[in-house]
Chimera marker file (.cmm) of the C-alpha trace (Angstrom):
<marker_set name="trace">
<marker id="1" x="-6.455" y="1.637" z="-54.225" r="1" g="1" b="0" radius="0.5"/>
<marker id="2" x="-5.142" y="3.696" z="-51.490" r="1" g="1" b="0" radius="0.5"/>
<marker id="3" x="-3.725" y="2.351" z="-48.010" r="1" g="1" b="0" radius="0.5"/>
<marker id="4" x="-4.184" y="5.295" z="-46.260" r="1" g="1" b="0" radius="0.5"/>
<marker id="5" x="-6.980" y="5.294" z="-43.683" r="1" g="1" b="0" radius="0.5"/>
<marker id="6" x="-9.992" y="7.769" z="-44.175" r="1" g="1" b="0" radius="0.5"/>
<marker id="7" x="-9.685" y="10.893" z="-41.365" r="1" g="1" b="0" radius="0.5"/>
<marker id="8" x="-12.628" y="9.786" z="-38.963" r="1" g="1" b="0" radius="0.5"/>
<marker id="9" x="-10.615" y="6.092" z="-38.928" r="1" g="1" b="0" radius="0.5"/>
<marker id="10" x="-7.959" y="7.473" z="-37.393" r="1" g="1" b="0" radius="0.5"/>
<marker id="11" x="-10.121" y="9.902" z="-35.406" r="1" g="1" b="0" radius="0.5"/>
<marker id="12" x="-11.896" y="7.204" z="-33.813" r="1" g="1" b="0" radius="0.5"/>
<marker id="13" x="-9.277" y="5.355" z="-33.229" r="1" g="1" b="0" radius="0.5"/>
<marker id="14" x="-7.622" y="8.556" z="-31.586" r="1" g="1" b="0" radius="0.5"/>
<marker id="15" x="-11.159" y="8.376" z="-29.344" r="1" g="1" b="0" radius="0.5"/>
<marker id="16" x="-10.104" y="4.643" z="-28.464" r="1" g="1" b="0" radius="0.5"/>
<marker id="17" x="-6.535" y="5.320" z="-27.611" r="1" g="1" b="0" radius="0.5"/>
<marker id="18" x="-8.123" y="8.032" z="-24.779" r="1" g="1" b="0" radius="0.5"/>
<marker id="19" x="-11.099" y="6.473" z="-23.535" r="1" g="1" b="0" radius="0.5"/>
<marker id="20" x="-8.774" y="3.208" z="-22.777" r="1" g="1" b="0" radius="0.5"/>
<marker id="21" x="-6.488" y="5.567" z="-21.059" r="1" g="1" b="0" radius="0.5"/>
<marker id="22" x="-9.517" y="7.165" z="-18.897" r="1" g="1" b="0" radius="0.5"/>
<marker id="23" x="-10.318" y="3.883" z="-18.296" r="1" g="1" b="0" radius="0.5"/>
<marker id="24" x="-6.706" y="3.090" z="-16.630" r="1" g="1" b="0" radius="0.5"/>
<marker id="25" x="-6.753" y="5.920" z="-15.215" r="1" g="1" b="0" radius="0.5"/>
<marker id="26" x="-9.955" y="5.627" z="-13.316" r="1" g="1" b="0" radius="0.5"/>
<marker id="27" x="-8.844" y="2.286" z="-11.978" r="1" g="1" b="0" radius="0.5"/>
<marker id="28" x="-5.828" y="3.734" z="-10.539" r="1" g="1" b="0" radius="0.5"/>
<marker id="29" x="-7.608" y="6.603" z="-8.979" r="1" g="1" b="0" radius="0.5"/>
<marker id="30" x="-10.249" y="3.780" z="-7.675" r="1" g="1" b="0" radius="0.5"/>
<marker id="31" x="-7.192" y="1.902" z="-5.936" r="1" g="1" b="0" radius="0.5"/>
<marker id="32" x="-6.088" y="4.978" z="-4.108" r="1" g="1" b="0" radius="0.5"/>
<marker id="33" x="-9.697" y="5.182" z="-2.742" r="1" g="1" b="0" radius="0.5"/>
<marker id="34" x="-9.403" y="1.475" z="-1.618" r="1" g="1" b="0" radius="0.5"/>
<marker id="35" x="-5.754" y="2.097" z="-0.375" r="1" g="1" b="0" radius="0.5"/>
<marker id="36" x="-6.762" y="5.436" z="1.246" r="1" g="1" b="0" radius="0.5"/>
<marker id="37" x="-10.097" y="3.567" z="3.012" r="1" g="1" b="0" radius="0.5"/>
<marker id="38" x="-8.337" y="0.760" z="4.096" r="1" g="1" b="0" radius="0.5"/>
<marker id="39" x="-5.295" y="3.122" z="5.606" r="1" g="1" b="0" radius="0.5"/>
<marker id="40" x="-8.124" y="4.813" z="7.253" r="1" g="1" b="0" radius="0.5"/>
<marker id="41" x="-9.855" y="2.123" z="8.492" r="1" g="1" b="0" radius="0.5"/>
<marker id="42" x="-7.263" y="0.346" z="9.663" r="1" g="1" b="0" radius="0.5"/>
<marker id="43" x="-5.815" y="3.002" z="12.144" r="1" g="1" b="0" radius="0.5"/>
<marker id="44" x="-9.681" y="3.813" z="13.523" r="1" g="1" b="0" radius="0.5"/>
<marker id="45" x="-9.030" y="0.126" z="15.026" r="1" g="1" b="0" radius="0.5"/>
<marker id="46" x="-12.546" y="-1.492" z="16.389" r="1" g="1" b="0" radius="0.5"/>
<marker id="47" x="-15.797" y="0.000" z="15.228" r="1" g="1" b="0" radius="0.5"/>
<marker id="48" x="-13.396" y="1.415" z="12.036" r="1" g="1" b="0" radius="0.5"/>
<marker id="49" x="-15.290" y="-0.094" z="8.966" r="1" g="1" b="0" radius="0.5"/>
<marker id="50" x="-18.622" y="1.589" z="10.713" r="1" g="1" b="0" radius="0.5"/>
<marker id="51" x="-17.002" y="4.789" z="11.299" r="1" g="1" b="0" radius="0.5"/>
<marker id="52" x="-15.443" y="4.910" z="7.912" r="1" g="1" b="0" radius="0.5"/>
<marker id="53" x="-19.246" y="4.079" z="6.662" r="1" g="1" b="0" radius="0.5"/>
<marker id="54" x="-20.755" y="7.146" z="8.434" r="1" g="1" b="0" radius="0.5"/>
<marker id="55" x="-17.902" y="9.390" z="7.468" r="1" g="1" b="0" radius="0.5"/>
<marker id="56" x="-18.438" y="8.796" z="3.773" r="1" g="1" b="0" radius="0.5"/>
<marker id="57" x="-22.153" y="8.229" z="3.748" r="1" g="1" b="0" radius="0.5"/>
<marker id="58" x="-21.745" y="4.790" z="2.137" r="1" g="1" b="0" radius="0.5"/>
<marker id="59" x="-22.182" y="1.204" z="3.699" r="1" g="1" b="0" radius="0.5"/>
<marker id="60" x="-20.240" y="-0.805" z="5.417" r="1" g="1" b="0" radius="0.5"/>
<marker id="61" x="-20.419" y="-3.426" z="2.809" r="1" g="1" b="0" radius="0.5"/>
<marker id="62" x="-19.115" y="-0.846" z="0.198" r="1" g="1" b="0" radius="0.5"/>
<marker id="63" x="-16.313" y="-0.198" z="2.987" r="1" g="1" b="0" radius="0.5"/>
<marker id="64" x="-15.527" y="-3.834" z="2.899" r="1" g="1" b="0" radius="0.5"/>
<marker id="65" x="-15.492" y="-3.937" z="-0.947" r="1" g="1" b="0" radius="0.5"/>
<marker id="66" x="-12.848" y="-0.806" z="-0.801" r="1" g="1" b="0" radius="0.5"/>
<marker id="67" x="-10.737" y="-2.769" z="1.915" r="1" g="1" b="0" radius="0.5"/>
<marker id="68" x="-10.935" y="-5.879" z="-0.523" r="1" g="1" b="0" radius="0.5"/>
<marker id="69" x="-9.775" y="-3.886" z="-3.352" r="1" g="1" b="0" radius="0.5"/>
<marker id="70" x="-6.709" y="-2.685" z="-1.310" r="1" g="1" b="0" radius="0.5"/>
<marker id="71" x="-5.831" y="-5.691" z="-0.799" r="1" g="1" b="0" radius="0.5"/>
<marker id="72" x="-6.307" y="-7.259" z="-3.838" r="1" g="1" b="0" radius="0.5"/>
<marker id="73" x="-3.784" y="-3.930" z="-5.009" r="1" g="1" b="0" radius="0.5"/>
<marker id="74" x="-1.482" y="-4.633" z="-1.867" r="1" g="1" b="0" radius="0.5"/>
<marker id="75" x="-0.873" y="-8.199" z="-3.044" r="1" g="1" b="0" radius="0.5"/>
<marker id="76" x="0.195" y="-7.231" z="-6.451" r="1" g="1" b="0" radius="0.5"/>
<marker id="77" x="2.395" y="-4.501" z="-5.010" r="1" g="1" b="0" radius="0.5"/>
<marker id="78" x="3.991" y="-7.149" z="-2.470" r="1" g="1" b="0" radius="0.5"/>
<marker id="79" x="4.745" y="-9.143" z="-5.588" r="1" g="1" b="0" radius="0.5"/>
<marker id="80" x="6.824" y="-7.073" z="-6.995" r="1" g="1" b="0" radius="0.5"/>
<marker id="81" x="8.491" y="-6.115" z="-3.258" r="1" g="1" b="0" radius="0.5"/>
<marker id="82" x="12.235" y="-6.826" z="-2.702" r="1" g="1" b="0" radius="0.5"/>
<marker id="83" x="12.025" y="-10.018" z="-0.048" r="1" g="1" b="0" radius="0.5"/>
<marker id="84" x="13.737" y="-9.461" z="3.095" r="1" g="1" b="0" radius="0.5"/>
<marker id="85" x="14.778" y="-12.537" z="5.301" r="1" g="1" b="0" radius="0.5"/>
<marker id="86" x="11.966" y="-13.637" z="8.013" r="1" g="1" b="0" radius="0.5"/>
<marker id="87" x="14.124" y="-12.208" z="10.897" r="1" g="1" b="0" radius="0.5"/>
<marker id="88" x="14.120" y="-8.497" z="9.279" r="1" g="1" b="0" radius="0.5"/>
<marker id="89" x="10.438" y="-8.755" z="8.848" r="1" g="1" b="0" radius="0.5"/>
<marker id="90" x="9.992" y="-10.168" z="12.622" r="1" g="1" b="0" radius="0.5"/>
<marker id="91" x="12.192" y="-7.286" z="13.468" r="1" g="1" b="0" radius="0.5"/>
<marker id="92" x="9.655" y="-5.009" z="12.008" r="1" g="1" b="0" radius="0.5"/>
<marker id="93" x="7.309" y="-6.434" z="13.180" r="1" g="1" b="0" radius="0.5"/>
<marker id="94" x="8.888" y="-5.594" z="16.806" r="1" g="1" b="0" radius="0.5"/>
<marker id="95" x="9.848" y="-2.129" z="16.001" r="1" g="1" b="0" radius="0.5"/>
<marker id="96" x="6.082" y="-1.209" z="14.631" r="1" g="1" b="0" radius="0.5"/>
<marker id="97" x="4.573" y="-2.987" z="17.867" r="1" g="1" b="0" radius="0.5"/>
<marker id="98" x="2.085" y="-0.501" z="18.987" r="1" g="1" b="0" radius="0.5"/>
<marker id="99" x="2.797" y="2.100" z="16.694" r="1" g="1" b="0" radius="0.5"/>
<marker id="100" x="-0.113" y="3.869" z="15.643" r="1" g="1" b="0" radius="0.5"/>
<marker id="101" x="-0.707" y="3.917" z="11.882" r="1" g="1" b="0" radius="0.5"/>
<marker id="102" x="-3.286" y="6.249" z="10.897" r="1" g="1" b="0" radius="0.5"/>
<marker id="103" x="-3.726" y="8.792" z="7.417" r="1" g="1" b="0" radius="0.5"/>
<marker id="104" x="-0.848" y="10.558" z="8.722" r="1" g="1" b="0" radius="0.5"/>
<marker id="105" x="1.181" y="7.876" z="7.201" r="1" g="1" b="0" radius="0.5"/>
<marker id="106" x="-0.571" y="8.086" z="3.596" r="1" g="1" b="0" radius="0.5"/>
<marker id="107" x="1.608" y="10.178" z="2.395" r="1" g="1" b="0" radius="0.5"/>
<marker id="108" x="5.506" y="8.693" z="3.127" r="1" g="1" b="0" radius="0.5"/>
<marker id="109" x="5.042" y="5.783" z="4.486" r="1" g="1" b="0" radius="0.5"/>
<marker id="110" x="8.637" y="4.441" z="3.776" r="1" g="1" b="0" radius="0.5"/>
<marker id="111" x="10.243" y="7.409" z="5.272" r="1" g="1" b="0" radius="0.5"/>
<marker id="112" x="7.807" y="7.275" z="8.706" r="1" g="1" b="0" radius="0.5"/>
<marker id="113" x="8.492" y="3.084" z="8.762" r="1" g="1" b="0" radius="0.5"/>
<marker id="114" x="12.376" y="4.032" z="8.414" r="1" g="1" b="0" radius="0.5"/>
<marker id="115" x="11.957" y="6.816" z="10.951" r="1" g="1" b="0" radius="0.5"/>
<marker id="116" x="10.889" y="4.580" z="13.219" r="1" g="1" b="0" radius="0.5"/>
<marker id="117" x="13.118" y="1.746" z="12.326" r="1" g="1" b="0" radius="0.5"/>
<marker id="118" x="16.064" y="4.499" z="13.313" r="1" g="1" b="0" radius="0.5"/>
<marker id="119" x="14.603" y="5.400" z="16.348" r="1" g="1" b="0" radius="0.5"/>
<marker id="120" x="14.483" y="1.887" z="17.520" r="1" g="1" b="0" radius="0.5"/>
<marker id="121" x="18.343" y="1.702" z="17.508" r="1" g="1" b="0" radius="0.5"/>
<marker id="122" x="19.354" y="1.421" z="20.771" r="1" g="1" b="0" radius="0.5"/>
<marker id="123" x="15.991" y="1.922" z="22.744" r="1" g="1" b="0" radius="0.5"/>
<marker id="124" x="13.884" y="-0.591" z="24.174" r="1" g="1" b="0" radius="0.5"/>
<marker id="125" x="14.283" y="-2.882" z="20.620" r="1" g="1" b="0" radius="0.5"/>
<marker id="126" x="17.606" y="-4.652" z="20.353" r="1" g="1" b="0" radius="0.5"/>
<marker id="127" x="17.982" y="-4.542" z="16.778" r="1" g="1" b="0" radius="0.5"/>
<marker id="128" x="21.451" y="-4.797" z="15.411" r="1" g="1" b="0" radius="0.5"/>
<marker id="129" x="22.623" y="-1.664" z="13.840" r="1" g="1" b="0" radius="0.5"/>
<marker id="130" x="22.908" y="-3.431" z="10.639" r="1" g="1" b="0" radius="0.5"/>
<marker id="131" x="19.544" y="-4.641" z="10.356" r="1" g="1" b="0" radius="0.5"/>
<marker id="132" x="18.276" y="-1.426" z="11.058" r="1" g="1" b="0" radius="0.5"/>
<marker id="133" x="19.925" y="0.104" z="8.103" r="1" g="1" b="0" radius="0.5"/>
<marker id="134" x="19.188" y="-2.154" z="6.243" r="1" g="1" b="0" radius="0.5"/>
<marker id="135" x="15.374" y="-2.280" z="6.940" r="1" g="1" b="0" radius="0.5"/>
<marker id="136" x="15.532" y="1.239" z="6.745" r="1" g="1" b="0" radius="0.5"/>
<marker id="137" x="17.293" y="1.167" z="3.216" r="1" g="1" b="0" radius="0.5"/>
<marker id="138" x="14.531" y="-1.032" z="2.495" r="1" g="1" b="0" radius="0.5"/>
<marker id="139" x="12.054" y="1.110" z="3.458" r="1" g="1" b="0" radius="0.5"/>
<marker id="140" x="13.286" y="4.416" z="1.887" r="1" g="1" b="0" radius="0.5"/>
<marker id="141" x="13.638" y="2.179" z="-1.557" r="1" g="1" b="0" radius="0.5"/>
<marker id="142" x="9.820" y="1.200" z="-1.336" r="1" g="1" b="0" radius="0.5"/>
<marker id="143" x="7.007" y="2.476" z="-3.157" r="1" g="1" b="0" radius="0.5"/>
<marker id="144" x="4.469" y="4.421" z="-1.383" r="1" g="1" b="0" radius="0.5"/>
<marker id="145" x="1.849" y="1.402" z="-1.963" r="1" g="1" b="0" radius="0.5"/>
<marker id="146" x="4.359" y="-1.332" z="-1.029" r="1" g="1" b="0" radius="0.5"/>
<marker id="147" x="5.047" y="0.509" z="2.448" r="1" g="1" b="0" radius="0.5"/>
<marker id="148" x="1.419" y="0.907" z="2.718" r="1" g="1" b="0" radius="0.5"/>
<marker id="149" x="0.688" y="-2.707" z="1.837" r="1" g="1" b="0" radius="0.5"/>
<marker id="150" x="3.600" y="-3.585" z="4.216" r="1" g="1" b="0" radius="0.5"/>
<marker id="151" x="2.072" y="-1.898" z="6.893" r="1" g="1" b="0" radius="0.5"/>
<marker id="152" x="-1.317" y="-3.623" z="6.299" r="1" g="1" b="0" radius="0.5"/>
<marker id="153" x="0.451" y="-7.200" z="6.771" r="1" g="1" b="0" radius="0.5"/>
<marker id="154" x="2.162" y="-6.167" z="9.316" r="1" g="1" b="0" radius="0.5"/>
<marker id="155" x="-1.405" y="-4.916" z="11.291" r="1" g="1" b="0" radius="0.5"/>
<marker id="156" x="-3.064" y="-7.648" z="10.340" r="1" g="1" b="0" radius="0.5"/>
<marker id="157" x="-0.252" y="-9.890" z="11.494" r="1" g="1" b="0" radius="0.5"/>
<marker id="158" x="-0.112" y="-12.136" z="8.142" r="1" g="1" b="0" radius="0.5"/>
<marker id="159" x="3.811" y="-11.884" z="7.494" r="1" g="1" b="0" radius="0.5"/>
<marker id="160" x="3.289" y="-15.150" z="5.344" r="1" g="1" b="0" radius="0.5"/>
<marker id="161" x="2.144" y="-12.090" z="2.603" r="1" g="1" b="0" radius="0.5"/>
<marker id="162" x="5.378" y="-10.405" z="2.905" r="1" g="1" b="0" radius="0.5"/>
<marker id="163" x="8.114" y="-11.515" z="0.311" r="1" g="1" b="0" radius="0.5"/>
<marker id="164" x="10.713" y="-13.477" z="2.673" r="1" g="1" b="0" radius="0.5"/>
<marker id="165" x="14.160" y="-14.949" z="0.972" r="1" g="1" b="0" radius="0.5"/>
<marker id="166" x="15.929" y="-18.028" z="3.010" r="1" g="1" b="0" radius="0.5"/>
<link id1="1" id2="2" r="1" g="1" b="0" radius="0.2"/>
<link id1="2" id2="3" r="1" g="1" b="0" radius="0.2"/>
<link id1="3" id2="4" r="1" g="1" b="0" radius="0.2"/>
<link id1="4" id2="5" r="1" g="1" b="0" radius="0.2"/>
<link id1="5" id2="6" r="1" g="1" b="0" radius="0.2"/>
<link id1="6" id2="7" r="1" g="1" b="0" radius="0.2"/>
<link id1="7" id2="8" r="1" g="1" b="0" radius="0.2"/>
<link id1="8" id2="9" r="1" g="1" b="0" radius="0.2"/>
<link id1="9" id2="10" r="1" g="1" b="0" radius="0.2"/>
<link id1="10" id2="11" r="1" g="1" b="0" radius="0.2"/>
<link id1="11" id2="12" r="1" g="1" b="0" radius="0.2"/>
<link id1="12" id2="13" r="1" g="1" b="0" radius="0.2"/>
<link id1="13" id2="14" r="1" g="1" b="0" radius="0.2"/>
<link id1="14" id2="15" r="1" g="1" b="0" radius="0.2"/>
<link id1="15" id2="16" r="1" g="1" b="0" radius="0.2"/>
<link id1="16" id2="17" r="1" g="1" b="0" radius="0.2"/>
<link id1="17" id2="18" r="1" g="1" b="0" radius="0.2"/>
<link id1="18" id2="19" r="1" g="1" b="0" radius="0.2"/>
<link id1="19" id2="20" r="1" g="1" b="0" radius="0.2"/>
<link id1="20" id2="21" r="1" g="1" b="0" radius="0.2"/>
<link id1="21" id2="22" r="1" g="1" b="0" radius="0.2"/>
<link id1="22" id2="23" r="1" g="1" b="0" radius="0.2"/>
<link id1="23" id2="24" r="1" g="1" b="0" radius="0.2"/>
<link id1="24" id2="25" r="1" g="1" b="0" radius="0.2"/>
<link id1="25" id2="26" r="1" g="1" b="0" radius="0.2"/>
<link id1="26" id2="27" r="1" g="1" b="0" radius="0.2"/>
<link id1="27" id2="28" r="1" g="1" b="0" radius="0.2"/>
<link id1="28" id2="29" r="1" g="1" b="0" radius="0.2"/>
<link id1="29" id2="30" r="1" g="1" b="0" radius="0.2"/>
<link id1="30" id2="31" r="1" g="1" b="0" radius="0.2"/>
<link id1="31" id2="32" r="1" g="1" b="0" radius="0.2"/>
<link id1="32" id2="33" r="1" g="1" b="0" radius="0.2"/>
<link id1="33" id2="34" r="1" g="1" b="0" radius="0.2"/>
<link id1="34" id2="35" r="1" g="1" b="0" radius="0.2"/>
<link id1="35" id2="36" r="1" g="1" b="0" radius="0.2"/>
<link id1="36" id2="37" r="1" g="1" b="0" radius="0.2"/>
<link id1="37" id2="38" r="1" g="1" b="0" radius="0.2"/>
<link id1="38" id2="39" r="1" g="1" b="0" radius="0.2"/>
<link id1="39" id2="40" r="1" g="1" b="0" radius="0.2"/>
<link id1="40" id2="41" r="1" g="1" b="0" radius="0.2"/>
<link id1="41" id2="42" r="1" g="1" b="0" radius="0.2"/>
<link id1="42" id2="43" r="1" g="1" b="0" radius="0.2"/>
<link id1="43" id2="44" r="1" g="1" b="0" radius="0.2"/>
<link id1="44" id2="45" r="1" g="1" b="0" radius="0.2"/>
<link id1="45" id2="46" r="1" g="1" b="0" radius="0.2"/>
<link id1="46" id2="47" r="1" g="1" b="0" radius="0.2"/>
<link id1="47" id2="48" r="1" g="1" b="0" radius="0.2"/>
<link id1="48" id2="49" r="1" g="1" b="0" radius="0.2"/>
<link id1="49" id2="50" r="1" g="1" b="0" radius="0.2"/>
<link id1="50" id2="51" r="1" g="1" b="0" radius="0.2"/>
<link id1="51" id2="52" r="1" g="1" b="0" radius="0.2"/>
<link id1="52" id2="53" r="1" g="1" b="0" radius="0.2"/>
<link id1="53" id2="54" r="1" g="1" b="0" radius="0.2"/>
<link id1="54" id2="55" r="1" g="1" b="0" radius="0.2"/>
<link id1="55" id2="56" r="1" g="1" b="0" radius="0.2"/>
<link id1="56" id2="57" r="1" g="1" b="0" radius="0.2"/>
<link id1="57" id2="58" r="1" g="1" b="0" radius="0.2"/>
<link id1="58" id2="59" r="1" g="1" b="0" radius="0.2"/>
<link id1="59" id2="60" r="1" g="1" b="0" radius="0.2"/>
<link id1="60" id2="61" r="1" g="1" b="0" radius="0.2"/>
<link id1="61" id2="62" r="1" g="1" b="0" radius="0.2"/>
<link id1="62" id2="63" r="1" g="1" b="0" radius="0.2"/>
<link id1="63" id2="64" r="1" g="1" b="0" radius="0.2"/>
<link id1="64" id2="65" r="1" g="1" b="0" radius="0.2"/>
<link id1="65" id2="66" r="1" g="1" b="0" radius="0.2"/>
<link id1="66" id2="67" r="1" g="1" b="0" radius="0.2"/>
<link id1="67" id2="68" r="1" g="1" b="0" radius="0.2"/>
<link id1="68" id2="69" r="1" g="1" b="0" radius="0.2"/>
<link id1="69" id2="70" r="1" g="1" b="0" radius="0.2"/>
<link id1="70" id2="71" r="1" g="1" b="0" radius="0.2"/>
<link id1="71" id2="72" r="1" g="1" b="0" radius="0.2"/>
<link id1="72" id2="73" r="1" g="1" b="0" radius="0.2"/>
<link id1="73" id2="74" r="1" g="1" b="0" radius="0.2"/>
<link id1="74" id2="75" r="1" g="1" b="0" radius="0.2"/>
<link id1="75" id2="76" r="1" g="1" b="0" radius="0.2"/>
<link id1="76" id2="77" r="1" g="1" b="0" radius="0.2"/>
<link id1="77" id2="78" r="1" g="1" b="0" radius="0.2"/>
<link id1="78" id2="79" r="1" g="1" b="0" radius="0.2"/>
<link id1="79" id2="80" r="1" g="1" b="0" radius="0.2"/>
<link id1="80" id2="81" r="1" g="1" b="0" radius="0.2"/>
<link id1="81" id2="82" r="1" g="1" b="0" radius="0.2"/>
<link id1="82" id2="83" r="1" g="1" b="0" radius="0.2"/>
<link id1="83" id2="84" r="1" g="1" b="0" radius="0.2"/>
<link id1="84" id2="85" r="1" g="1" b="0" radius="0.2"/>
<link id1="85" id2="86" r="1" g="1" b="0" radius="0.2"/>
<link id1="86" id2="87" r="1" g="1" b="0" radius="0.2"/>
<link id1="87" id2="88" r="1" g="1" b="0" radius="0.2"/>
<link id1="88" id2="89" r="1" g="1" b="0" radius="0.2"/>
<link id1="89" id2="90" r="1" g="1" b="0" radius="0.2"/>
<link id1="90" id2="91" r="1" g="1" b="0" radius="0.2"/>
<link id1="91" id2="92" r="1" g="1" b="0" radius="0.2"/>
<link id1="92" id2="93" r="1" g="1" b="0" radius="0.2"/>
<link id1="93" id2="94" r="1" g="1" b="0" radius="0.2"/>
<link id1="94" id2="95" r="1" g="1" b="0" radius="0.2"/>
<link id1="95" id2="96" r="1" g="1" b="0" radius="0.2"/>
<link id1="96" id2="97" r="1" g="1" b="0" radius="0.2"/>
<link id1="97" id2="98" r="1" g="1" b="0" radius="0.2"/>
<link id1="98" id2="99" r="1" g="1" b="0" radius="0.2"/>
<link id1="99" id2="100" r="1" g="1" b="0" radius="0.2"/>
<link id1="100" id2="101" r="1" g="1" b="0" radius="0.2"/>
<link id1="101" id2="102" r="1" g="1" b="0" radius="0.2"/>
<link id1="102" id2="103" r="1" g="1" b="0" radius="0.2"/>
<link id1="103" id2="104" r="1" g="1" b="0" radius="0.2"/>
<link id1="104" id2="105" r="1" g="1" b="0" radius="0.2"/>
<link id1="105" id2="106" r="1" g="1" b="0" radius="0.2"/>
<link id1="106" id2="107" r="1" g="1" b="0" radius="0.2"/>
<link id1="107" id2="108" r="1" g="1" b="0" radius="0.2"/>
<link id1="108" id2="109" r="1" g="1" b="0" radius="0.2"/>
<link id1="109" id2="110" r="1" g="1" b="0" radius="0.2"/>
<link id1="110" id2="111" r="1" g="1" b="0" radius="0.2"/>
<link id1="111" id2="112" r="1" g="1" b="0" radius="0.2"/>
<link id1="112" id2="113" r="1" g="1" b="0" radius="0.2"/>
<link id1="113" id2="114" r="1" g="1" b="0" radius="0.2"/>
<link id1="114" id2="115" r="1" g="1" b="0" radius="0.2"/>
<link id1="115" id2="116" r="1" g="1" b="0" radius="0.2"/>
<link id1="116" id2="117" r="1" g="1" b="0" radius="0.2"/>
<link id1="117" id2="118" r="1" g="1" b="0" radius="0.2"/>
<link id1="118" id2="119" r="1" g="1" b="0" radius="0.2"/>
<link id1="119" id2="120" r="1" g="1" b="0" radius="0.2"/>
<link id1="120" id2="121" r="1" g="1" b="0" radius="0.2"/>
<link id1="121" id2="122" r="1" g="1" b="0" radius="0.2"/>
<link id1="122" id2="123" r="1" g="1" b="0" radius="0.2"/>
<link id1="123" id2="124" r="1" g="1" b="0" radius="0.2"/>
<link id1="124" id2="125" r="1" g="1" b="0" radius="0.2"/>
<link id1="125" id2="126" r="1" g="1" b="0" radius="0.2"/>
<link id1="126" id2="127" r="1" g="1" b="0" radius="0.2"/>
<link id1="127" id2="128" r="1" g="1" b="0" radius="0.2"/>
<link id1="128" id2="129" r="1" g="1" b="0" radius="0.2"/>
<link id1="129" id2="130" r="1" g="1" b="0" radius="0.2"/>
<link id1="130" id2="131" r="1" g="1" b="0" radius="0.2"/>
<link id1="131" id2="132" r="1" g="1" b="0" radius="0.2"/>
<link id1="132" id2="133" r="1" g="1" b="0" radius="0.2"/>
<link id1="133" id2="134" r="1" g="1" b="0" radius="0.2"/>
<link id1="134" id2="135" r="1" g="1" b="0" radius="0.2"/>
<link id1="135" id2="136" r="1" g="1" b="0" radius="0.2"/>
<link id1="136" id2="137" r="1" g="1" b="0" radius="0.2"/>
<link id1="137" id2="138" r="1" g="1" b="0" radius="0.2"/>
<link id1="138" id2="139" r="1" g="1" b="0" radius="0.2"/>
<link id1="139" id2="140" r="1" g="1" b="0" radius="0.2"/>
<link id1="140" id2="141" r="1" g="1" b="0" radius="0.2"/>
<link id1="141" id2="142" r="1" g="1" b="0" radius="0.2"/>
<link id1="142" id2="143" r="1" g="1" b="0" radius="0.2"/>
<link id1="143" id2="144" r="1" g="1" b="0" radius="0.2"/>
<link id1="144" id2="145" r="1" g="1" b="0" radius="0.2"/>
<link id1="145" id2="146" r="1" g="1" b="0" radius="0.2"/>
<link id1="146" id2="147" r="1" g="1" b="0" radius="0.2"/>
<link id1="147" id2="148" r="1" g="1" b="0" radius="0.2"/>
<link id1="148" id2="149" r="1" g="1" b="0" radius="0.2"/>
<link id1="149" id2="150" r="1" g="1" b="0" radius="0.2"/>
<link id1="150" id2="151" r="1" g="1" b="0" radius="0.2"/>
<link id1="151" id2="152" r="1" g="1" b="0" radius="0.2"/>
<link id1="152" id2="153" r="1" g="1" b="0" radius="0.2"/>
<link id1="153" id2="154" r="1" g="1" b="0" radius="0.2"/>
<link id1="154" id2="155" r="1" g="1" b="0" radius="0.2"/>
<link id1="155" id2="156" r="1" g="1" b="0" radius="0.2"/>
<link id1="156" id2="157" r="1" g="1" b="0" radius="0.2"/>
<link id1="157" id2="158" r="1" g="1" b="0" radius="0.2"/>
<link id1="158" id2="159" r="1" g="1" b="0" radius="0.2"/>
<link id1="159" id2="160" r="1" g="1" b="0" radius="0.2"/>
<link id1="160" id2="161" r="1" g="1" b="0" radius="0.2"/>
<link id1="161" id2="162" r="1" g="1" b="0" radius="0.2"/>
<link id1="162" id2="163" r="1" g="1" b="0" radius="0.2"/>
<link id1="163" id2="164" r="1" g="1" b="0" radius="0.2"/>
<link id1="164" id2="165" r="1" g="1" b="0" radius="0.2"/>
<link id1="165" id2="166" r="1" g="1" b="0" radius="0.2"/>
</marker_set>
């Protein structure tokens, strides 16, 4: 009796293998919808979820659904996030104070937050120089979906989501 598997066995199975990886990979390309939405939304401010709506010709509850998704994504992303202590992200917090964060910050968001961290230094924020590089290290060293999901905190003023060490 042979072991060997007949040809359309392993064909199939070769038909598995790539429909679960078009499966994966049409969640991920979902969560960049919800990230990219919920970027979007956030930096239209008041009236944003409608606007958003009209703009894509969907509801606003499928708006909401894409903003709970990013979050849902954000939260696993801020799992895995270095922690910083509670005075770096209350520095942040002070630096980004009304910063605008629209889709021109899709794209590098760790280099704009570190940008901006820099440019702090010495202007109306009295952040030590050492904080600043290091919040700016941290920045530059985050993913593009942590910064984002960093920024969303931040906006939403929940720092109890970002990872803080005593």
């Amino acid at each position: 009796m042979s072991t060997s598997r007949p040809g359309w066995v392993k064909a199939v199975q070769g038909y598995d293998r790539r429909a679960d990886n078009l499966r994966h990979q049409q969640s991920l390309i979902a969560d960049e919808r919800a990230v990219t939405i919920a970027t979007v939304v956030a930096g239209y401010g008041r009236g944003g979820r409608n606007r958003a709506a009209a703009e894509l010709a969907v509801s606003v509850g499928q708006v909401d659904e894409a903003i709970k998704r990013a979050r849902s994504v954000y939260a696993r992303e801020l799992a895995e996030t270095p922690p910083l202590t509670a005075g770096l992200w209350q520095a942040l917090v002070g630096i980004m104070h009304g910063t605008l964060v629209d889709v021109t910050w899709l794209d590098q968001p760790g280099q704009l937050l570190a940008g901006e961290v820099e440019d702090a230094i010495g202007e109306d924020v009295d952040e030590d120089e050492d904080e600043a590089a290091i919040l700016a290290a941290a920045a530059r060293s985050w993913s593009r979906i942590q910064a984002l999901a960093v920024l969303d905190a931040i906006g939403r003023r929940d720092l109890d989501a970002l990872p803080t060490k005593e």
